[in-house]
C-alpha positions in Angstrom: 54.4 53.3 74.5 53.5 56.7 75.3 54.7 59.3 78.2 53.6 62.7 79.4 56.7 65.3 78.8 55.1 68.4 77.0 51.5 69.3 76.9 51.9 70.0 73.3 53.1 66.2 72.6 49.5 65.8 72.7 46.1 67.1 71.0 42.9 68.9 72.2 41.2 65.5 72.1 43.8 63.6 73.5 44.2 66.2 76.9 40.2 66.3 77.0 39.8 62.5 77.8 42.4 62.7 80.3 40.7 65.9 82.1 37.5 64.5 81.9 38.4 61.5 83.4 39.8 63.8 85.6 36.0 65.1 86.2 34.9 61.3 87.0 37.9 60.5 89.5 37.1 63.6 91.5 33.3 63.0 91.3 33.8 59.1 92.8 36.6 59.5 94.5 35.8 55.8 96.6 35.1 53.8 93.6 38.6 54.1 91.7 40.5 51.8 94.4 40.9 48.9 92.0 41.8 51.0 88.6 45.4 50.7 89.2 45.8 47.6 91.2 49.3 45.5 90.7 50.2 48.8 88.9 53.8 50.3 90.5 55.0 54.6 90.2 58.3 54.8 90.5 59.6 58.6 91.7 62.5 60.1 90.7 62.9 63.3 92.4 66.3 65.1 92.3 64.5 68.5 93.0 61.8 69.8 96.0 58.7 68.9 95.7 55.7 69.0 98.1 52.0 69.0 96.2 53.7 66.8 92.9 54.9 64.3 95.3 52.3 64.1 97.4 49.6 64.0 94.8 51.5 61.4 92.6 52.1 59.4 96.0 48.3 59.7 97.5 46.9 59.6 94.2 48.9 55.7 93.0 47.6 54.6 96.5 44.1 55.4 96.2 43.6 53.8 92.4 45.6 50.7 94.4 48.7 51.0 92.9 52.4 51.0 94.9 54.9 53.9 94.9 58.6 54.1 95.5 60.6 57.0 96.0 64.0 56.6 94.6 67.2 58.6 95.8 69.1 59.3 92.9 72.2 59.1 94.8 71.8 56.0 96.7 70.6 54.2 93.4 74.3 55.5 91.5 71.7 57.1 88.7 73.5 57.5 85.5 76.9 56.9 87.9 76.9 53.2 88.6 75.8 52.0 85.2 74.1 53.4 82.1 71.1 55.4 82.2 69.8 52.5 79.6 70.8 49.7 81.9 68.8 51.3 85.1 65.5 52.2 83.1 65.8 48.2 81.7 65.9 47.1 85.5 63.7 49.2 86.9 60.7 48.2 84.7 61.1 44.7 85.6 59.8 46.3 89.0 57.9 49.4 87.7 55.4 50.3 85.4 55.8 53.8 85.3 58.6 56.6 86.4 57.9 60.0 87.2 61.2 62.5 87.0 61.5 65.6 88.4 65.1 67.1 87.7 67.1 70.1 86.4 68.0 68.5 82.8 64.5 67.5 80.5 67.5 66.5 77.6 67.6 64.1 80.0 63.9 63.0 80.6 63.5 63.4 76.4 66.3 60.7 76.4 64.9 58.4 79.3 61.6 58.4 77.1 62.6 58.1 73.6 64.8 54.7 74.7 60.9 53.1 74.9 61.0 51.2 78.3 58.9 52.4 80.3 56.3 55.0 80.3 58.5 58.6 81.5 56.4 61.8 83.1 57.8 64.8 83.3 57.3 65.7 86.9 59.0 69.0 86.3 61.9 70.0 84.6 64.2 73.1 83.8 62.3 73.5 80.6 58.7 72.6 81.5 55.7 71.5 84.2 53.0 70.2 82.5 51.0 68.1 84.7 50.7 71.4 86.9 49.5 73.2 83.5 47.2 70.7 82.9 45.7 70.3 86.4 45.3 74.7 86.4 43.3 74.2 82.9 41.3 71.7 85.0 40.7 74.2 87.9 39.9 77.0 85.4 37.2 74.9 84.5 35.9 74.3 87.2 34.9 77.7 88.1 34.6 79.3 84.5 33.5 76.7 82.3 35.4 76.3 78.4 39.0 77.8 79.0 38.6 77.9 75.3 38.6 81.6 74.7 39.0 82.7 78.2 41.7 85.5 79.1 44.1 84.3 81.4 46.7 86.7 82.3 50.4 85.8 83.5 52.6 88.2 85.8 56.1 87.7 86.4 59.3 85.7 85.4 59.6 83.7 82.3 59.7 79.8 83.7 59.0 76.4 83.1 55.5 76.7 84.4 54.9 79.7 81.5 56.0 77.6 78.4 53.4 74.7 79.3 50.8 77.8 80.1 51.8 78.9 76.5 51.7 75.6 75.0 48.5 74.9 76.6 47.1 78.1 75.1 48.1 77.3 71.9 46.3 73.6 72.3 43.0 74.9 74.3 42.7 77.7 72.5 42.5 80.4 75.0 44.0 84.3 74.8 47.7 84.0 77.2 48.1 87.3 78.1 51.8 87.4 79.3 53.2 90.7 81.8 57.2 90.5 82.0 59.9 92.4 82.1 61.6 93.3 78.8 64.7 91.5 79.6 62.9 88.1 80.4 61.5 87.5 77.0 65.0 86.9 75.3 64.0 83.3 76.9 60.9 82.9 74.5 62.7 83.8 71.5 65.4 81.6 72.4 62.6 78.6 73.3 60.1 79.1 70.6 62.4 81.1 68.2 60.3 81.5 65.0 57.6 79.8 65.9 54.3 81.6 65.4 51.8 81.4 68.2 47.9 82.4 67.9 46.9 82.6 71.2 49.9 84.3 73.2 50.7 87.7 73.5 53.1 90.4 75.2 52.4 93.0 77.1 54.0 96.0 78.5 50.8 97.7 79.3 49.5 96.6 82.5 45.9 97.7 81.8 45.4 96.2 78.5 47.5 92.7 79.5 44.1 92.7 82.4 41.8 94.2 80.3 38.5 91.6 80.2 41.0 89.1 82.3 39.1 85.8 83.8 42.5 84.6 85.2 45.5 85.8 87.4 48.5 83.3 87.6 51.6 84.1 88.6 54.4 81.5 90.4 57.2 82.6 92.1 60.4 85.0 91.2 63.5 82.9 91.9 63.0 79.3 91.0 64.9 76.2 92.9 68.3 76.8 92.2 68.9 79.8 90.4 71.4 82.4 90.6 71.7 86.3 90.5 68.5 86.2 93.2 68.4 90.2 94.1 68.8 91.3 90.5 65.7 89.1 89.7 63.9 90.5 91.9 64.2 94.1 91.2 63.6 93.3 87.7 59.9 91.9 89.0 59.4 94.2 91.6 56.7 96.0 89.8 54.8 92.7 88.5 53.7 91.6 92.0 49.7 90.5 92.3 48.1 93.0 94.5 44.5 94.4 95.0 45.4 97.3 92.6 46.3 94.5 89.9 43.2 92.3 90.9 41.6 95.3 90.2 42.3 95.9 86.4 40.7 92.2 85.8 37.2 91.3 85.6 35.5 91.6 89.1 34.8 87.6 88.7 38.4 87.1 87.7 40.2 84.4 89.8 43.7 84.2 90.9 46.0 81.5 90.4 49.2 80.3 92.0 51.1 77.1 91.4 52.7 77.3 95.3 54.8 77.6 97.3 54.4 81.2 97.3 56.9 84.1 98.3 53.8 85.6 100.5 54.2 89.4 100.0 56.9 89.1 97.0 55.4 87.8 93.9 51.5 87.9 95.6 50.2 89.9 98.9 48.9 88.3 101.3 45.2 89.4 100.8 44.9 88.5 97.5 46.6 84.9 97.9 44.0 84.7 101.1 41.0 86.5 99.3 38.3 85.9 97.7 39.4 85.9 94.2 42.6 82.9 95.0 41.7 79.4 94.0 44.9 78.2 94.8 43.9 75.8 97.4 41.3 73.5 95.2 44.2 74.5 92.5 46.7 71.7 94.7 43.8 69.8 95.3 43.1 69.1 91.7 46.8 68.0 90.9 45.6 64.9 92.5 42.6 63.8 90.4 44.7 65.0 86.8 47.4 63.1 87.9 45.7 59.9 88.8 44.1 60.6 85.5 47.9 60.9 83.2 48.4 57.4 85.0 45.5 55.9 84.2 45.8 57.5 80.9 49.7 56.0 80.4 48.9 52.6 82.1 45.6 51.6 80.7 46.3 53.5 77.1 46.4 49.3 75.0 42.6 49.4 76.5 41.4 52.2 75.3 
């Protein structure tokens, strides 16, 4: 049995047949109806979600699967009975369960008992069916991400350790732009490990130098505390024209959404030329049909 928690739980080759099924979905989107048929997604959202829910929802439906939302509260889970006991009876319903909470210990756990197939819908630690759907839209507009700059402004999140895992797997330069006093959270997540592909920067002109790629996400995520001191630590990483600037004139601009519109990105660059962000949420529905596929047909392949 296999899940989707980490993009680097997987290899090069394993993520390319996923995205270029990906590729396929999106180029016949009407004749995938039947791919999932009798299949069942389960969705366990104890967090906000908009473009992961709907693309995980829309995305079942159209490869003729069924969906279910599940409230955690009105289902007792891990309150009524064991987290075990749950998983065993839901996957005499479901064939596959995708979490989005604050505690991946707790998605790692769900997956490693071996019931059903778990993905990581976002957690506290990591997003990487977001990740993999950006490498997707990178693509799309600039070809191989292999080798590709991709610059990343702003706080150190779960959406930045799948971009750096990602990096490390694809094989593309991470240039990463954030304040000194937000990197004590990649020592304390990737500690000693040595990473090729990923590097600091306090210079903003060098981080951009040659970049094909702006991504940023917002300040403050869901949740967290100590809001105003945040975000005049970041005040001076926002995406503007002058940082759009410092990139490649054929650079594109990235942003997972919701956005903080004149916070963390202005409103002409978000709305200009350079953003991709639309086709960006787009895409999270043809890489996520393609993880289910991936999960629910994987004995075929």
């Amino acid at each position: 049995m296999i899940h989707f928690l980490n993009i680097d739980d997987y290899n090069k080759t394993e993520l390319r047949k996923i995205l270029n099924f990906s590729k396929k979905i999106k180029k016949k989107q009407d004749h995938n109806s039947l791919l999932l048929k009798n299949k069942s997604l389960g969705m366990l959202f104890e967090k906000q979600s908009a473009r992961t829910r709907l693309s995980f929802a829309i995305g079942m439906q159209k490869l003729g699967g069924n969906v279910i939302e599940l409230d955690h509260n009105q289902i007792g889970f891990g309150k009524r009975e064991t987290h075990s006991d749950l998983l065993k009876v839901m996957s005499q319903y479901l064939d596959v369960l995708a979490i989005r909470n604050n505690n991946h210990e707790e998605i790692n756990y769900l997956a490693s008992l071996n019931i059903m197939p778990i993905i990581n819908g976002l957690s506290d630690f990591s997003h990487p069916c977001q990740i993999l759907s950006d490498v997707f839209t990178i693509e799309e507009y600039l070809g191989d991400i292999k080798n590709k700059n991709i610059t990343w402004l702003g706080d150190f999140n779960n959406v930045l350790v799948s971009l750096i895992q990602s990096a490390e797997v694809f094989e593309f330069n991470l240039n990463i732009l954030v304040p000194q006093d937000l990197k004590k959270k990649f020592k304390k997540i990737f500690k000693n490990r040595k990473l090729k592909f990923s590097k600091f920067y306090d210079n903003f002109d060098l981080g951009l130098k040659n970049c094909d790629c702006v991504m940023t996400d917002v300040w403050v995520s869901m949740g967290e505390k100590n809001k105003k001191n945040k975000k005049k630590l970041l005040k001076k990483f926002q995406v503007n024209k002058n940082i759009m600037k410092k990139a490649k004139p054929s650079a594109i601009f990235m942003h997972c959404l919701p956005a903080h519109r004149n916070e963390e990105v202005t409103d002409d660059v978000i709305d200009g030329k350079q953003s991709v962000v639309w086709v960006q949420a787009q895409n999270k529905l043809f890489v996520q049909q393609s993880i289910l596929n991936y999960l629910l047909n994987y004995e075929k392949k």
